[in-house]
N, CA, C and O atoms as a MOPAC input file, in Angstrom:
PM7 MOZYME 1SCF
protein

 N    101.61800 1    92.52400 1    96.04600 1
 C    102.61400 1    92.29100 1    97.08200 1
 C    101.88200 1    91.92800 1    98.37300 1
 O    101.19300 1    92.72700 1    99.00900 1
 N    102.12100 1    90.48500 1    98.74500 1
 C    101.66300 1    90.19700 1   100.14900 1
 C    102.77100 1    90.24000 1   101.27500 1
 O    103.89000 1    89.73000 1   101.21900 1
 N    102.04700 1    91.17300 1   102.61200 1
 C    103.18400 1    91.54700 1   103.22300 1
 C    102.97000 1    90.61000 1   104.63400 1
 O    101.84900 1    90.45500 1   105.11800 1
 N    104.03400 1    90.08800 1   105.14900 1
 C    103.39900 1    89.17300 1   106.93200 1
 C    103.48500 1    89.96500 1   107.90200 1
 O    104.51400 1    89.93900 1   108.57800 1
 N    102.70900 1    90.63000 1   108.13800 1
 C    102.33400 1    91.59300 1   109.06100 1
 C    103.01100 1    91.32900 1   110.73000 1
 O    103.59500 1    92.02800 1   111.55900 1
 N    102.59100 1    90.05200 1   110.64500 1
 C    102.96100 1    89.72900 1   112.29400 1
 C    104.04600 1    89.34100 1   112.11700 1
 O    104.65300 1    89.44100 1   113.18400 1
 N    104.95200 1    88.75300 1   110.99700 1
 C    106.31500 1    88.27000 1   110.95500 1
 C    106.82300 1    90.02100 1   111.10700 1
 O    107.33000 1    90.41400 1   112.15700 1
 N    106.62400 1    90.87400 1   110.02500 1
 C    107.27100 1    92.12700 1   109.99600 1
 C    107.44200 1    93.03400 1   111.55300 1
 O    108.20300 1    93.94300 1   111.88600 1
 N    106.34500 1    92.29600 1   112.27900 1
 C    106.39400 1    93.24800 1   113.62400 1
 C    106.82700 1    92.72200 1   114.45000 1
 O    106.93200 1    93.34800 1   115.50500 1
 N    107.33800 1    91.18900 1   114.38900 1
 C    108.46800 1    90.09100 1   115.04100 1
 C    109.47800 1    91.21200 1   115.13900 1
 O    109.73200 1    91.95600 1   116.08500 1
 N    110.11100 1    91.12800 1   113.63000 1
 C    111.73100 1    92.06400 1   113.30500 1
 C    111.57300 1    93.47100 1   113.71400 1
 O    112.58400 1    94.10900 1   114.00900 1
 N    110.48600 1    93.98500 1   113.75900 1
 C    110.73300 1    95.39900 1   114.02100 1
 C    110.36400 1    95.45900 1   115.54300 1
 O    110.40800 1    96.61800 1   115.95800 1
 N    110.01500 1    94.54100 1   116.48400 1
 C    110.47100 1    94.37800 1   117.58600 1
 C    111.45900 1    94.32800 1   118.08700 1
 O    111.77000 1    95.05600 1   119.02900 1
 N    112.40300 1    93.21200 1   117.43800 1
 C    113.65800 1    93.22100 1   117.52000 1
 C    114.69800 1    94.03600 1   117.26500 1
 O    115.87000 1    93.96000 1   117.63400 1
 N    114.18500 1    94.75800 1   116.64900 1
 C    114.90200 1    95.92500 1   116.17000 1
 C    114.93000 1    97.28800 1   117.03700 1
 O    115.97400 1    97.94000 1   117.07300 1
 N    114.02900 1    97.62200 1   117.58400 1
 C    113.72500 1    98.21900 1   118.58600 1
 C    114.47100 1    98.48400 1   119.69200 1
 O    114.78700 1    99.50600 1   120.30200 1
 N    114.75100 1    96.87800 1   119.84900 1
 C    115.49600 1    97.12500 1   121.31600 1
 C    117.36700 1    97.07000 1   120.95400 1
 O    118.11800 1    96.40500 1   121.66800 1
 N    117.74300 1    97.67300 1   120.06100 1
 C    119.08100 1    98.19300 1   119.78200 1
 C    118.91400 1    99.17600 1   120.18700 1
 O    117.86700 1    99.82200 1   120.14400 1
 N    120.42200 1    99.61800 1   120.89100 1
 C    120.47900 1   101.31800 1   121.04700 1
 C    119.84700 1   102.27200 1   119.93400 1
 O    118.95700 1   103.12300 1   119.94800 1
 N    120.72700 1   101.73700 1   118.93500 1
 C    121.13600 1   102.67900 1   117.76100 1
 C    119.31200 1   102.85200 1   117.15700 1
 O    119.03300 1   103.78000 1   116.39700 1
 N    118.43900 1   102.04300 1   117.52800 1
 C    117.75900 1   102.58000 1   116.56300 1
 C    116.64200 1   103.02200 1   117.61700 1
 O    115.68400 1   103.54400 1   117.04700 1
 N    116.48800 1   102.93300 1   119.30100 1
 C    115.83200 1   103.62900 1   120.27000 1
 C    116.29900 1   105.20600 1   120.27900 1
 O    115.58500 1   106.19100 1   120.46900 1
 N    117.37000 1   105.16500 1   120.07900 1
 C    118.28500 1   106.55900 1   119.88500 1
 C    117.19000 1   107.48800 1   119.03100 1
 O    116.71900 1   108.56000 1   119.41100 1
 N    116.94400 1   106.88200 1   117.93700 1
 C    116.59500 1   107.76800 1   116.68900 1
 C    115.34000 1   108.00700 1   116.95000 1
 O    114.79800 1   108.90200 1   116.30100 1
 N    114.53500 1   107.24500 1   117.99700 1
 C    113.12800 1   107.89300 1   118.81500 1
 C    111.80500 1   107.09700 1   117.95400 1
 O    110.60900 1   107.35900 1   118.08300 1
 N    112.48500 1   105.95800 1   116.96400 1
 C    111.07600 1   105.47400 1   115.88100 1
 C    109.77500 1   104.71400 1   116.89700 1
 O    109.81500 1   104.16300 1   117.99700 1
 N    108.92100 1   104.93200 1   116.15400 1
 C    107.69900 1   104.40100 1   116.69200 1
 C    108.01100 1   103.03000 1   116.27900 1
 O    109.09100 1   102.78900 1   115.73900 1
 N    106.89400 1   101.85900 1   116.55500 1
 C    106.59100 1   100.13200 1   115.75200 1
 C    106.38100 1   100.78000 1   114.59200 1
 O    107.17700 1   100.34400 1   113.76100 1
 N    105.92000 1   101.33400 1   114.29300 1
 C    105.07200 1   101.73500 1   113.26600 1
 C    106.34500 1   102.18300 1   112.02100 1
 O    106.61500 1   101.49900 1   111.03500 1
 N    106.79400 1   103.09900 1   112.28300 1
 C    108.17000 1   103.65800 1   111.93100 1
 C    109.05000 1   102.79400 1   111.17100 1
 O    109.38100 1   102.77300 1   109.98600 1
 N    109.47900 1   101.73900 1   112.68000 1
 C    111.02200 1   100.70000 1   112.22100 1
 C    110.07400 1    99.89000 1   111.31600 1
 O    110.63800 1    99.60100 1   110.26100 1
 N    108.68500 1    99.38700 1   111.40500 1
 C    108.21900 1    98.46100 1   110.00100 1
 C    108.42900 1    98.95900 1   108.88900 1
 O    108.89900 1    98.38000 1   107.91000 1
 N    108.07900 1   100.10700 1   108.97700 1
 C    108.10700 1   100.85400 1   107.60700 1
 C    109.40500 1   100.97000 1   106.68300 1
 O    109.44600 1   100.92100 1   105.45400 1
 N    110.67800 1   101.17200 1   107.77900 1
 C    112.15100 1   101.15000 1   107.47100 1
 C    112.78200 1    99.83800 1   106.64600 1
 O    113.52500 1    99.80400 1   105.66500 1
 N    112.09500 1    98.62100 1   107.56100 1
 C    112.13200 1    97.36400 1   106.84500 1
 C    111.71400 1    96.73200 1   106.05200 1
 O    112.18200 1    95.74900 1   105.47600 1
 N    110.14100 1    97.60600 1   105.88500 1
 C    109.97200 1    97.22500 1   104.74600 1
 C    109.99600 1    97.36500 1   103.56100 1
 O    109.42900 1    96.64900 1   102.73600 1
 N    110.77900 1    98.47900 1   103.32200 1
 C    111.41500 1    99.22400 1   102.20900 1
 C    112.82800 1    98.10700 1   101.98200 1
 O    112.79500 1    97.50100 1   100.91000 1
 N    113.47700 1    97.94400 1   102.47500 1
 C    114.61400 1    96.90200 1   102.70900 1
 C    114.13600 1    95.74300 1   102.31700 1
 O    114.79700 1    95.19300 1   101.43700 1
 N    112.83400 1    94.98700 1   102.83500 1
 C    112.59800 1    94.14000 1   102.38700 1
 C    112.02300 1    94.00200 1   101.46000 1
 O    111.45000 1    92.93000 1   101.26400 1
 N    111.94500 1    95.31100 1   100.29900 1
 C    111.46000 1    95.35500 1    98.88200 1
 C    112.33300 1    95.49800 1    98.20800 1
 O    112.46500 1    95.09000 1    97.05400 1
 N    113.20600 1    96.23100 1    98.98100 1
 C    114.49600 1    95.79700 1    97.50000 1
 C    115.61400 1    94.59300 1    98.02000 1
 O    116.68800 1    94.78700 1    97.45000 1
 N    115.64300 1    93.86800 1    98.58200 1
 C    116.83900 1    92.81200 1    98.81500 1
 C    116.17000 1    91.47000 1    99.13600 1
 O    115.14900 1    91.50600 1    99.82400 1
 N    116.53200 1    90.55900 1    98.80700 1
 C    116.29500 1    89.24200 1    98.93700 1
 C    116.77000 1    88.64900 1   100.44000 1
 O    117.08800 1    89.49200 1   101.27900 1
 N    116.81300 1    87.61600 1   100.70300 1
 C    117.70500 1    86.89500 1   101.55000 1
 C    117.38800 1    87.03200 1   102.65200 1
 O    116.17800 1    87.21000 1   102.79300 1
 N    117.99700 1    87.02900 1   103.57700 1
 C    117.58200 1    87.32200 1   105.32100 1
 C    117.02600 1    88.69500 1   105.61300 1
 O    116.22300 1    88.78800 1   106.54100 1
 N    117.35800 1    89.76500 1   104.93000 1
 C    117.01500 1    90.84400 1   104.73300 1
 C    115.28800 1    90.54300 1   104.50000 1
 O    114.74500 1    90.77800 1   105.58000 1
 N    114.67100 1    90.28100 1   103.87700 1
 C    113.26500 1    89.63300 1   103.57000 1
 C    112.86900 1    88.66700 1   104.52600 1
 O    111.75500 1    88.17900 1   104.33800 1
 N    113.39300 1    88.34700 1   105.32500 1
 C    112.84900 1    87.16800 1   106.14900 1
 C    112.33800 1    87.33900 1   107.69100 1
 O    112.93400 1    87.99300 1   108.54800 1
 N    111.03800 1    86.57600 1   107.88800 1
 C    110.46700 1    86.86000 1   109.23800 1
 C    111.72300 1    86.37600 1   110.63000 1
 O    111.62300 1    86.75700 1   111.79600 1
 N    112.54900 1    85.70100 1   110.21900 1
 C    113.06500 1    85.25800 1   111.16000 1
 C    114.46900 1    86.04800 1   111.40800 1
 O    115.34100 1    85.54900 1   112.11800 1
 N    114.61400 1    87.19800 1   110.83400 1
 C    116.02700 1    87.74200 1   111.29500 1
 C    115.88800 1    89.20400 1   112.55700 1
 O    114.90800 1    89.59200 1   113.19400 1
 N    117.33600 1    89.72100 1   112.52200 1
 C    117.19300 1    90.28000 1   113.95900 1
 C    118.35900 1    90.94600 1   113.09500 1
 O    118.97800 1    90.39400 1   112.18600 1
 N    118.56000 1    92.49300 1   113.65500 1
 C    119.56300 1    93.09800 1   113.71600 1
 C    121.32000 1    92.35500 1   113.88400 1
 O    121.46900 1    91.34000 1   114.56400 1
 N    122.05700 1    92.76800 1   113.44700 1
 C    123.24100 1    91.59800 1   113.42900 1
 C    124.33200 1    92.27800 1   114.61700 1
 O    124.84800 1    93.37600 1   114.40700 1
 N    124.60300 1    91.51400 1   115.84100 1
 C    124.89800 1    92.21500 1   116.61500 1
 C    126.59400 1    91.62900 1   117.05700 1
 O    127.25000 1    91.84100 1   118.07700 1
 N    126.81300 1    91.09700 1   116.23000 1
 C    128.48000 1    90.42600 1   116.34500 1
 C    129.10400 1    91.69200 1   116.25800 1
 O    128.70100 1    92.62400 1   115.56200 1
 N    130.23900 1    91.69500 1   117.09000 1
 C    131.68300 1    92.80000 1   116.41600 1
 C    132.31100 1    92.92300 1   115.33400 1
 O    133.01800 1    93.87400 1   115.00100 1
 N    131.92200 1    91.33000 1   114.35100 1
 C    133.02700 1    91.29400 1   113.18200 1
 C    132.15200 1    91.07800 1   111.95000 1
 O    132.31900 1    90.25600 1   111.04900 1
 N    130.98100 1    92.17600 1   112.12800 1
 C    129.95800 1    92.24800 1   111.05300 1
 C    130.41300 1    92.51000 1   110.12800 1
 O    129.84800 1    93.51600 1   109.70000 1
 N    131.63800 1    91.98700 1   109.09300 1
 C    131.76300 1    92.81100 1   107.88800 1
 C    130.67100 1    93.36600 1   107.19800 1
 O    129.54600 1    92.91300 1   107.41200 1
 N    130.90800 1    94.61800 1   106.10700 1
 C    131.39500 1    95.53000 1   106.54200 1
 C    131.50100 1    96.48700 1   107.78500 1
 O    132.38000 1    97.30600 1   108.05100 1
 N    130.45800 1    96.18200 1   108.41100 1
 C    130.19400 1    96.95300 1   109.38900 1
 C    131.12800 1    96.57700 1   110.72400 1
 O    130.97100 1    97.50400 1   111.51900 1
 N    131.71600 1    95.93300 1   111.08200 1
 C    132.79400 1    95.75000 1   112.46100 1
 C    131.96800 1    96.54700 1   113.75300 1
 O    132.30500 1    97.46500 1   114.50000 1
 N    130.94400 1    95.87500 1   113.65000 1
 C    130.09100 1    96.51800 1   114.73600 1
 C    129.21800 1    97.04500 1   114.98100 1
 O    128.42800 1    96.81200 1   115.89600 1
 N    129.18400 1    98.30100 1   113.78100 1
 C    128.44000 1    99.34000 1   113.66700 1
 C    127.13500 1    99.04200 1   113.25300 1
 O    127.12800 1    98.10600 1   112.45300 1
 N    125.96400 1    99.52700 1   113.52400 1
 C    124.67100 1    99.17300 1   113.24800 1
 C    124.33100 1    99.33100 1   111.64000 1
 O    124.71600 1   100.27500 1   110.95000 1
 N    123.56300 1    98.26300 1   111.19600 1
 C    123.40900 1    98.59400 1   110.08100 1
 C    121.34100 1    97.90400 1   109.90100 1
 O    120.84900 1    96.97100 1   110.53500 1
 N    120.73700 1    98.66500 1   109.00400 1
 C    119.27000 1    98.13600 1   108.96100 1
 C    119.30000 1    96.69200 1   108.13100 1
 O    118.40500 1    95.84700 1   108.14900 1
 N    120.85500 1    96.60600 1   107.22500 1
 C    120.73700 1    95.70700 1   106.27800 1
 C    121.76500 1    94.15400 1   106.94200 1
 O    121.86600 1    93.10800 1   106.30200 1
 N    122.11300 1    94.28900 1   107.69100 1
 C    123.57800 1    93.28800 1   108.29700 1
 C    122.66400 1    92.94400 1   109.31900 1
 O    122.26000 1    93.58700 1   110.28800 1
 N    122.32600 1    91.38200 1   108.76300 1
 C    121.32200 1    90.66000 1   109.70000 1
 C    121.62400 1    88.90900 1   110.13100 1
 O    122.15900 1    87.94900 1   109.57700 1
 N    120.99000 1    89.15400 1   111.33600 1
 C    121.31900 1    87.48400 1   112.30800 1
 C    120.18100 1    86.64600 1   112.19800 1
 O    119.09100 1    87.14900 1   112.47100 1
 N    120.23900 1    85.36300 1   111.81800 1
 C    119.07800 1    84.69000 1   111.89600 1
 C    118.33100 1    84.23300 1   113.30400 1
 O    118.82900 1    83.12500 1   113.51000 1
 N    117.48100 1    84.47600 1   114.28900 1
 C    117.51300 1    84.10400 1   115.18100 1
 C    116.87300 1    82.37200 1   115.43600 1
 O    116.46000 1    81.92500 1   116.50600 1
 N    116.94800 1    81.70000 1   114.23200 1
 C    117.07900 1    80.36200 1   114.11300 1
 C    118.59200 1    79.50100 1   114.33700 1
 O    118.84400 1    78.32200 1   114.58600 1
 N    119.53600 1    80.86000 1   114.08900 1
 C    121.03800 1    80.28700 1   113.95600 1
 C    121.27900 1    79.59200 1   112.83100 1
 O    121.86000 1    78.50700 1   112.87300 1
 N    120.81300 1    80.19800 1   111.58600 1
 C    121.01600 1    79.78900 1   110.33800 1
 C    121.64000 1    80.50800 1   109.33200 1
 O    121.25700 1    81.67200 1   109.21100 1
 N    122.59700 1    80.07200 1   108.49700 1
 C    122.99200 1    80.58700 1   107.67000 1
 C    122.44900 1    81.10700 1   106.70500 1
 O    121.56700 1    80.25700 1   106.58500 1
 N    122.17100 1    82.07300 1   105.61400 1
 C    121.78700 1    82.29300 1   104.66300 1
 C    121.87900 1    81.36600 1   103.50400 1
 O    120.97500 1    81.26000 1   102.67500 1
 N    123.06700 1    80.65500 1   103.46200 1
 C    124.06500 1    80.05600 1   102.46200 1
 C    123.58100 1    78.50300 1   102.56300 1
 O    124.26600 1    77.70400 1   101.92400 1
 N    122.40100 1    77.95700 1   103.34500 1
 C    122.56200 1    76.93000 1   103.60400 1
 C    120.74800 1    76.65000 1   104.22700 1
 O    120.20200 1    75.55400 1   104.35800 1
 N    120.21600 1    77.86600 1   104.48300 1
 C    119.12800 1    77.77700 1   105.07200 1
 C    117.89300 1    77.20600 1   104.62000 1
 O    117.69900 1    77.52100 1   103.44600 1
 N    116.95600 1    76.46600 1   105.11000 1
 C    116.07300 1    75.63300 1   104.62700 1
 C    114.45800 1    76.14900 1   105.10700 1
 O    113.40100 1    75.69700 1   104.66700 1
 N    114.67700 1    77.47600 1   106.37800 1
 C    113.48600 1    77.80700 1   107.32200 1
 C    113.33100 1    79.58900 1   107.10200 1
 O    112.99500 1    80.39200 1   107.97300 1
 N    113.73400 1    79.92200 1   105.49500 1
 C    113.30100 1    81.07100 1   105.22200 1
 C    111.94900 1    81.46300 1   105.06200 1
 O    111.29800 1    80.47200 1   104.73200 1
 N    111.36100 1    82.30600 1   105.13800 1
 C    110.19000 1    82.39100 1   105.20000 1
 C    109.58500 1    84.27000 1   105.18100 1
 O    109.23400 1    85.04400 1   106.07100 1
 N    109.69700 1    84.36300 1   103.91400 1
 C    109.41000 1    86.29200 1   103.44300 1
 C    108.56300 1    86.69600 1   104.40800 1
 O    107.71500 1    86.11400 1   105.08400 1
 N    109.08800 1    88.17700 1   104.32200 1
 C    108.09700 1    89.05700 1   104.95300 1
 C    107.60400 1    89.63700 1   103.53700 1
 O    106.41900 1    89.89500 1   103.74600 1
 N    107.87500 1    89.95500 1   102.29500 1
 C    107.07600 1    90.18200 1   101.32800 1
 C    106.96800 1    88.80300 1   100.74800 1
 O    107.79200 1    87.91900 1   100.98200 1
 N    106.01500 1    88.67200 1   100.05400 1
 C    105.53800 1    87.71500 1    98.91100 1
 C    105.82000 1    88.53200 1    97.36300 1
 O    104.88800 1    89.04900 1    96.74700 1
 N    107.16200 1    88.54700 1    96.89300 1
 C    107.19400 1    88.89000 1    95.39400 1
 C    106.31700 1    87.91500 1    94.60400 1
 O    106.09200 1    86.74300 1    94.90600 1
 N    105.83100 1    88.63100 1    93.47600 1
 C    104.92100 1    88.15300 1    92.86600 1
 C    105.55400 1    87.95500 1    91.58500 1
 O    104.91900 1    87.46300 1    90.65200 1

């Protein structure tokens, strides 16, 4: 398993600066670790250097609420359509 170190500490930057997860007191060190468990079991934007916490109101399921897995591309790309994915793991 190859992991992108500097992509992974992109997102867990970004991640950071949500309430919900400054609240919970995690180190860098910490929120990588959170994601990258996430990004071992799920495919998709969830795995990708380029996403960000999903911060719309009409996050289904979530309608708001923070979630580690309900994510925004900060390319402004769809999942469904995207061409500039790019893993934070390398499945083998």
């Amino acid at each position: 398993m190859k992991v992108d170190e500097e992509g992974l500490k992109k997102v867990a930057e970004r991640f950071l600066k949500r309430q919900e997860v400054r609240e919970l007191g995690l180190s860098l060190d910490e929120a990588k670790q959170v994601l990258l468990e996430h990004a071992k079991r799920f495919a998709g934007c969830v795995n990708c250097v380029y996403s960000s916490p999903y911060h719309g109101k009409f996050s289904w399921p979530y309608h708001g609420k923070f979630s580690w897995t309900s994510r925004h591309c900060v390319l402004g790309l769809a999942q469904s359509t995207c061409n500039m994915y790019k893993p934070i793991i390398q499945k083998e």
